[in-house]
MIDRENGU-100017 format. One line per field, with one value per residue (C-alpha): residue in one letter; residue number from 1; y, x, z. Coordinates in steps of 0.5 Angstrom, whole numbers, plus 500, padded with zeros to 3 digits. Example, Ala and Ser with C-alpha at 12.3 -4.5 7.8 and 13.67 -1.06 7.14 Angstrom:
2
type <- (a	s)
seq <- (1	2)
north <- (491	498)
east <- (525	527)
up <- (516	514)
//
This chain:
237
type <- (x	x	x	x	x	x	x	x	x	x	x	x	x	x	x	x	x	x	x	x	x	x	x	x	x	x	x	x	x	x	x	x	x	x	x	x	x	x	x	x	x	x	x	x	x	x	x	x	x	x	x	x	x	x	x	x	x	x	x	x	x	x	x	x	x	x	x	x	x	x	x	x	x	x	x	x	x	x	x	x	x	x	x	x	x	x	x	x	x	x	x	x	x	x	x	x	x	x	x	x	x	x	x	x	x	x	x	x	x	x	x	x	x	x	x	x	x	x	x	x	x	x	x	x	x	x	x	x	x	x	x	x	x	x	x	x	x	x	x	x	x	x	x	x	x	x	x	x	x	x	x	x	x	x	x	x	x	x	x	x	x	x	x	x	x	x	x	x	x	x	x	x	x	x	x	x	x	x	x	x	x	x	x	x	x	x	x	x	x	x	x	x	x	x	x	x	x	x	x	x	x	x	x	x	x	x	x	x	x	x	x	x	x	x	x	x	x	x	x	x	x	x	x	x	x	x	x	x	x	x	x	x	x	x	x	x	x)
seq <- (1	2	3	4	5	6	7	8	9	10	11	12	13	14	15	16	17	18	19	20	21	22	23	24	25	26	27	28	29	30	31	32	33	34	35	36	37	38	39	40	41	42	43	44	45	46	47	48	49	50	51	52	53	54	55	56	57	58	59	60	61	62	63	64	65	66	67	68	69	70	71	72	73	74	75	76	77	78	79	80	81	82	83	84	85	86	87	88	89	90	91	92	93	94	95	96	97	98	99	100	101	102	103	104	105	106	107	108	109	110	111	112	113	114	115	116	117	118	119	120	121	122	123	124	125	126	127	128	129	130	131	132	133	134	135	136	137	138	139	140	141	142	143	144	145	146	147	148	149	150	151	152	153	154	155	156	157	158	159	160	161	162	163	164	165	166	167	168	169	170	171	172	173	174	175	176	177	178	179	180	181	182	183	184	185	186	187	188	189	190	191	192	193	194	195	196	197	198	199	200	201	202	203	204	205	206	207	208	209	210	211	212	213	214	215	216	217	218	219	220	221	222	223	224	225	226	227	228	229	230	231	232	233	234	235	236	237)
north <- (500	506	504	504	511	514	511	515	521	524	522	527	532	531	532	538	542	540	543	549	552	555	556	564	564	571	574	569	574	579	584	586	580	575	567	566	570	570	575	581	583	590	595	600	596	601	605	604	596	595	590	585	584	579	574	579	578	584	586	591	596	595	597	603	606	605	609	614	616	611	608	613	610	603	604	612	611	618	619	627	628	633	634	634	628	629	625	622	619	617	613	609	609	606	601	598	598	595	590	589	588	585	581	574	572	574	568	564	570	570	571	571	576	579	581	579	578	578	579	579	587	588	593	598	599	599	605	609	609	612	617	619	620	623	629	629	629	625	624	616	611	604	605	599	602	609	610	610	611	617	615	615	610	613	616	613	619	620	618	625	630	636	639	638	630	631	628	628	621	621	623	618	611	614	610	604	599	603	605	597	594	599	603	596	593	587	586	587	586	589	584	585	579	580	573	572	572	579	583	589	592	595	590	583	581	577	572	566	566	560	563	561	563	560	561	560	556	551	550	550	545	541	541	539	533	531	531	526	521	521	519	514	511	510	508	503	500)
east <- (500	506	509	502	501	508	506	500	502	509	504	499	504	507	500	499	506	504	497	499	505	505	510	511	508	507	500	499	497	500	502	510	509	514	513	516	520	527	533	534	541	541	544	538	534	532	527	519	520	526	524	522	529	531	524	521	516	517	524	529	526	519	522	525	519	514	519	520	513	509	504	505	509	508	499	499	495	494	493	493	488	484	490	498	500	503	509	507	500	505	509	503	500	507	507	500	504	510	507	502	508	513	510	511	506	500	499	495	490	489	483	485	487	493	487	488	482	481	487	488	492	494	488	494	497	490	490	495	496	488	492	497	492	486	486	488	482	481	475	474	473	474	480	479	472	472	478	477	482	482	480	487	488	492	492	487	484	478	470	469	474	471	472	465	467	474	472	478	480	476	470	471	473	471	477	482	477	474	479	483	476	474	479	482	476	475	483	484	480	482	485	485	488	495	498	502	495	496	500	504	505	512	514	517	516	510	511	516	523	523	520	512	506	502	495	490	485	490	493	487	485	491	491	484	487	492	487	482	487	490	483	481	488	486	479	481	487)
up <- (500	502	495	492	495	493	487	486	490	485	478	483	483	476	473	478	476	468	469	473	469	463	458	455	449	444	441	435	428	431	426	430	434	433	433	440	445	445	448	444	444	441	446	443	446	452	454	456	453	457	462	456	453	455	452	448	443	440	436	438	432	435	442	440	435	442	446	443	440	443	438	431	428	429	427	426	433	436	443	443	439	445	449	450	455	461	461	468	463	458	461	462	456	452	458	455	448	450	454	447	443	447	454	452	458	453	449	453	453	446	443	435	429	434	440	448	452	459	461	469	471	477	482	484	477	474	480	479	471	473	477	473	467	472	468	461	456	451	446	446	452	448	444	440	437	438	433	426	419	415	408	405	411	414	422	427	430	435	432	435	436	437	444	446	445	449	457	463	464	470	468	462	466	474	477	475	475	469	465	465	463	458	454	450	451	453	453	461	467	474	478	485	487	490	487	481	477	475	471	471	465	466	470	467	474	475	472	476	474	471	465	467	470	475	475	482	478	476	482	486	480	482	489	488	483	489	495	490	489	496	499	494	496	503	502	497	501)
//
């Protein structure tokens, strides 16, 4: 019987670290994404992208564009069309696109055609980026329907751009949860859990140093998994 239960209880816990780690994968069909993450190793790597060098999912080139004029030259997306962005606002907003581009912990949130869906950002980081952009203007609440081409498919630009349009962040989202599960849509939610099932977008340091990320449900399934098998043991034997 004990070797029985040794037996049964390390394929418990094999299956269980099989189901709660997932492997770093980059956004499938993105249009800057590549196949999968890999080290960067261009010293121009720098700036806002920095922190995913070393398993970006976005090249160096992609990087430098985002840093220095966020998403203009990569879509011709505007997000000055109300007000200048101060520069504590625009830290945050090309910490969004470089963890778009480059984050290699998005894959498994895809929801096809380069689009992410739920993925689980942390309340406080959520909060303070409502902090640092309160009271910028801005003309669109969803960025990813509120935005349209100009004819000569071109530069993206607010569906109404007149000043009447133009709203304060903090009357447009009234706090972080509003502006991390409207702006990109359903791209995020406001996650108010503190273990590693959330994200920061400036940050590389949610996920786990072996170059996976853990997420409660699986593990709570696995431990579950454990339990079930111990108690067969001992009711059988």
């Amino acid at each position: 019987m004990h070797r029985l239960f040794s037996l049964v209880f390390a394929l418990a816990v094999a299956i269980s670290f099989a189901n709660v780690i997932v492997p770093k994968t980059c956004i499938p069909s993105g249009y800057y994404h590549k196949p999968e993450p890999s080290n960067e190793t261009s010293a121009n790597f720098t700036g806002a992208c920095a922190t995913w060098k070393s398993h970006s999912c976005c090249t160096t080139q992609t990087a430098q564009l985002i840093d220095a004029r966020g998403d203009r030259d990569l879509y011709d997306f505007h997000w000055d069309d109300c007000d200048t962005i101060s520069p504590a606002c625009e830290y945050y907003l090309k910490a969004e696109s470089c963890f778009y581009e480059c984050s290699p912990d998005l894959g498994p949130y895809s929801a096809g055609g380069g689009k992410i869906r739920h993925v689980p950002i942390c309340a406080d980081y959520c909060d303070a980026w409502f902090e640092a952009c309160r009271s910028i203007k801005l003309c669109a609440a969803n960025w990813l329907e509120d935005f349209v081409q100009e004819k000569n498919g071109t530069r993206y630009h607010c569906v109404n751009r007149t000043q009447a349009a133009c709203r304060t962040f903090e009357q447009t989202y009234t706090n972080g949860k509003g502006l991390c599960e409207i702006m990109w849509g359903q791209s995020f939610r406001y996650e108010t859990s503190t273990s590693a099932t959330c994200f920061r977008m400036d940050s590389a340091t949610s996920a786990s140093s072996s170059g996976c990320v853990v997420t409660a449900t699986r593990a709570f399934t696995a431990v579950t998994a454990i339990l079930q098998l111990f108690c067969l043991v001992i009711y059988c034997f």
